[in-house]
GULORO-886339 format. One line per 8 residues: number of its first residue (from 1); their letters; for each residue x, y, z of N, C-alpha, C, CB. Coordinates in nm, 3 decimals. Glycine has a CB too. Example, Ala and Ser with C-alpha at 12.3 -4.5 7.8 and 13.67 -1.06 7.14 Angstrom:
2
1 = AS = 1.319,-0.569,0.780,1.230,-0.450,0.780,1.320,-0.330,0.780,1.131,-0.447,0.905  1.285,-0.225,0.708,1.367,-0.106,0.714,1.290,0.003,0.787,1.408,-0.060,0.572
This chain:
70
1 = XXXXXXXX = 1.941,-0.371,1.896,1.881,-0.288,1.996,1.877,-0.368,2.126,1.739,-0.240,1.953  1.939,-0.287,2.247,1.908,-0.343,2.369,1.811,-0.296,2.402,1.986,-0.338,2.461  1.705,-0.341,2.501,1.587,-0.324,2.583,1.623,-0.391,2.750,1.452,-0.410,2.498  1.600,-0.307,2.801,1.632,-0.324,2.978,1.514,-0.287,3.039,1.758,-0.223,3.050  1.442,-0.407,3.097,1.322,-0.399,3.137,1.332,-0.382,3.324,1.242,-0.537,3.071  1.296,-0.338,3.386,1.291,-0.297,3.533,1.135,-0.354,3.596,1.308,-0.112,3.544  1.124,-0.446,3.714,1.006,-0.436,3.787,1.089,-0.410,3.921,0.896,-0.571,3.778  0.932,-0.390,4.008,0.944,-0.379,4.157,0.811,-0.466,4.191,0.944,-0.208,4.220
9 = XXXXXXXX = 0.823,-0.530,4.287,0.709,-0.578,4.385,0.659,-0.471,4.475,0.758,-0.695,4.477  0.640,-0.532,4.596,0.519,-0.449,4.697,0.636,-0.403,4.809,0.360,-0.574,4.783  0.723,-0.500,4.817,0.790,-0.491,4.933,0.936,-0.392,4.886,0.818,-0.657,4.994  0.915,-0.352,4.773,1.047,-0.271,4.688,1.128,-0.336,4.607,1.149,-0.212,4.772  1.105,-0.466,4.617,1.226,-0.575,4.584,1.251,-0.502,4.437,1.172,-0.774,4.577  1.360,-0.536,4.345,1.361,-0.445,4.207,1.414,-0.609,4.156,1.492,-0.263,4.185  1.437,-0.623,4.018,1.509,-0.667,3.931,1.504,-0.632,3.806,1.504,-0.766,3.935  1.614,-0.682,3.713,1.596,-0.628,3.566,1.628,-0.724,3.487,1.674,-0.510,3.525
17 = XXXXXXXX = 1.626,-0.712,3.344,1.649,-0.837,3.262,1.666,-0.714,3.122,1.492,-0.986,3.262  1.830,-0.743,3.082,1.830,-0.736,2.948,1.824,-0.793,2.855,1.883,-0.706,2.921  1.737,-0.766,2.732,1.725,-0.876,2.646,1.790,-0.787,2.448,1.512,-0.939,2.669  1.842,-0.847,2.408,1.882,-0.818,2.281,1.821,-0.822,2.158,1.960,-0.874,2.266  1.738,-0.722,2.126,1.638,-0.781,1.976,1.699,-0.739,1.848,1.466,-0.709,1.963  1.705,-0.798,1.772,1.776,-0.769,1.612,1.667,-0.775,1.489,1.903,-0.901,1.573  1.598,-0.705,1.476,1.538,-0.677,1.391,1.569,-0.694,1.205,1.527,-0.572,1.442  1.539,-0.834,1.159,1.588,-0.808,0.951,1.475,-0.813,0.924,1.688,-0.934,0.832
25 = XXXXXXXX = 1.481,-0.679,0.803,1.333,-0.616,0.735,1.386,-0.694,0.588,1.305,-0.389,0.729  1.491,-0.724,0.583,1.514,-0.777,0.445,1.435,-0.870,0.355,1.616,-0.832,0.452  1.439,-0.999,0.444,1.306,-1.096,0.367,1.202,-1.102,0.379,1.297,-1.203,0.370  1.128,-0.936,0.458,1.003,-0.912,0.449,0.980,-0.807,0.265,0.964,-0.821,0.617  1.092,-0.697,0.261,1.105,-0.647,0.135,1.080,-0.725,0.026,1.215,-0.604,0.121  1.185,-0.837,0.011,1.189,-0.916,-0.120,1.053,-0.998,-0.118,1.329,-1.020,-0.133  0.985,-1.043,-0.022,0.831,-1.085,0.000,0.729,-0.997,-0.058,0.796,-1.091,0.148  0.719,-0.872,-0.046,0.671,-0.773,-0.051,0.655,-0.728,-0.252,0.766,-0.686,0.057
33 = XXXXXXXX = 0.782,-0.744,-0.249,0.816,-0.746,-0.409,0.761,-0.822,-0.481,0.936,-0.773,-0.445  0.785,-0.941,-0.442,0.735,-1.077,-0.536,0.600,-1.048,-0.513,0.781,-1.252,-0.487  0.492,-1.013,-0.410,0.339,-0.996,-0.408,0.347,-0.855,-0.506,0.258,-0.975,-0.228  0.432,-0.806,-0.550,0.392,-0.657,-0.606,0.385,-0.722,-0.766,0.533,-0.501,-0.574  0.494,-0.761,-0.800,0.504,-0.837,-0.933,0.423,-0.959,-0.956,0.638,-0.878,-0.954  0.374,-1.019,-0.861,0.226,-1.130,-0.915,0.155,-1.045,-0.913,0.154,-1.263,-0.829  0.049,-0.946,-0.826,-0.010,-0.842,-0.879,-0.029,-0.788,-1.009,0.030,-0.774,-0.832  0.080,-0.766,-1.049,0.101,-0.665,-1.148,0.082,-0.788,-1.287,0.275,-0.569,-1.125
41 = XXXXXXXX = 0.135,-0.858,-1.253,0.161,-0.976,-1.410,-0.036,-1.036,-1.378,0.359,-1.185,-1.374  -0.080,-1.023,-1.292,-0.222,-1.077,-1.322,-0.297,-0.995,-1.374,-0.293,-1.123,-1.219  -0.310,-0.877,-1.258,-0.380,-0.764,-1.358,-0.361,-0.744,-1.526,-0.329,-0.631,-1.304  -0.209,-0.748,-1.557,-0.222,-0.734,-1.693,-0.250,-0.871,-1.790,-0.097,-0.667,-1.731  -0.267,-0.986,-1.711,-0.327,-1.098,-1.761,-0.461,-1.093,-1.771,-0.297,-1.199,-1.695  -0.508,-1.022,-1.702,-0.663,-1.022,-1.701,-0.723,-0.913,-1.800,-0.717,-0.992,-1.548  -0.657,-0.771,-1.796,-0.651,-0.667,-1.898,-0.634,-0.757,-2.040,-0.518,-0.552,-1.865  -0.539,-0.804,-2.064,-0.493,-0.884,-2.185,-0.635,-0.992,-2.203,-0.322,-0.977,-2.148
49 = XXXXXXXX = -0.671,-1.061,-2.133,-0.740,-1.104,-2.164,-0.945,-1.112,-2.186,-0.671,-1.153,-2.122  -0.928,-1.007,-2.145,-1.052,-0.894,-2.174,-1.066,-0.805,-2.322,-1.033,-0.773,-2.055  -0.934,-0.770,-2.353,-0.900,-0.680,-2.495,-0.923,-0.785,-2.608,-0.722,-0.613,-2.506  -0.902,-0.961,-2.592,-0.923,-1.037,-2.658,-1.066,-1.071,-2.677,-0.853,-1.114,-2.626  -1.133,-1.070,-2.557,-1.290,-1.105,-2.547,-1.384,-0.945,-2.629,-1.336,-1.130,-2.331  -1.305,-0.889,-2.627,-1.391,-0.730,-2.658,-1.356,-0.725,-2.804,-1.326,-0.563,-2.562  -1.240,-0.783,-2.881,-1.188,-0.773,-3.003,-1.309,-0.868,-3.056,-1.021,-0.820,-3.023  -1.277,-0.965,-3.021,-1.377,-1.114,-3.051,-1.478,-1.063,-3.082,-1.414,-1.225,-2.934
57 = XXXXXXXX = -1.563,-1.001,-2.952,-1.722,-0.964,-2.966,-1.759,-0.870,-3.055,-1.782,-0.915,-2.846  -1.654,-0.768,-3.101,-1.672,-0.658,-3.242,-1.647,-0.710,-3.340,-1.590,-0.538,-3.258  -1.568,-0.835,-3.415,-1.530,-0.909,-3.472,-1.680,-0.971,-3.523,-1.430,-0.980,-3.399  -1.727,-1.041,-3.391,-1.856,-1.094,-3.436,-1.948,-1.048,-3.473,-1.904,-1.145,-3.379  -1.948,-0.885,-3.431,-2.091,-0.797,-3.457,-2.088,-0.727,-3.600,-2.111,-0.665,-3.336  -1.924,-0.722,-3.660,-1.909,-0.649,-3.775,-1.952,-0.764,-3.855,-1.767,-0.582,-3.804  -1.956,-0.870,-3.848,-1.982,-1.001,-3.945,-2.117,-1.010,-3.968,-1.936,-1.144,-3.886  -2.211,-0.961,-3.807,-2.356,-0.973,-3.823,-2.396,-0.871,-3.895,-2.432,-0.978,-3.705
65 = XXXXXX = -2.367,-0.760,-3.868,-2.358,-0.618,-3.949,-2.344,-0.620,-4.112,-2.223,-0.539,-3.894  -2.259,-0.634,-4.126,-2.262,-0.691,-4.267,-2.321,-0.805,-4.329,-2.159,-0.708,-4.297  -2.307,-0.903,-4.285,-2.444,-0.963,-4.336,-2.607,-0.959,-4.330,-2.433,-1.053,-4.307  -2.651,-0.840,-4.291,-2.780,-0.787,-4.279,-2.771,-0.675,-4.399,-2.814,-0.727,-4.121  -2.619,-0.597,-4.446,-2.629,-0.539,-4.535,-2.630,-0.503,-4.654,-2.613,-0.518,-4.519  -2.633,-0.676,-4.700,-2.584,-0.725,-4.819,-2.741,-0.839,-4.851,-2.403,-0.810,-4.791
């Protein structure tokens, strides 16, 4: 993309200046990705490791449970 910028002073004087900007969205995407997939692999690290703490704690209560019923 070109951009052609224009001033004037007081007295009319004008000048301009073109300048050339090139815009890559590319290694903002693949950035973008890799934060989507650590996201995703923690959350289900943390899910995963909650289903273990909740197994555990019924584990322990069926043991207390039954030994009160015997």
């Amino acid at each position: 993309m070109i951009n052609v910028t224009t001033a004037a002073d007081v007295d009319g004087d004008r000048g301009s200046n073109e300048i050339e900007v090139t815009v890559n969205n590319a290694e903002e995407s693949t950035t973008l990705l890799g934060w989507v997939w650590t996201m995703a692999s923690g959350s289900l690290a943390i899910v995963a490791a909650m289903s273990v703490l909740i197994v555990l704690v019924l584990m322990v209560r069926k043991k207390k449970v039954e030994g009160r019923l015997r």
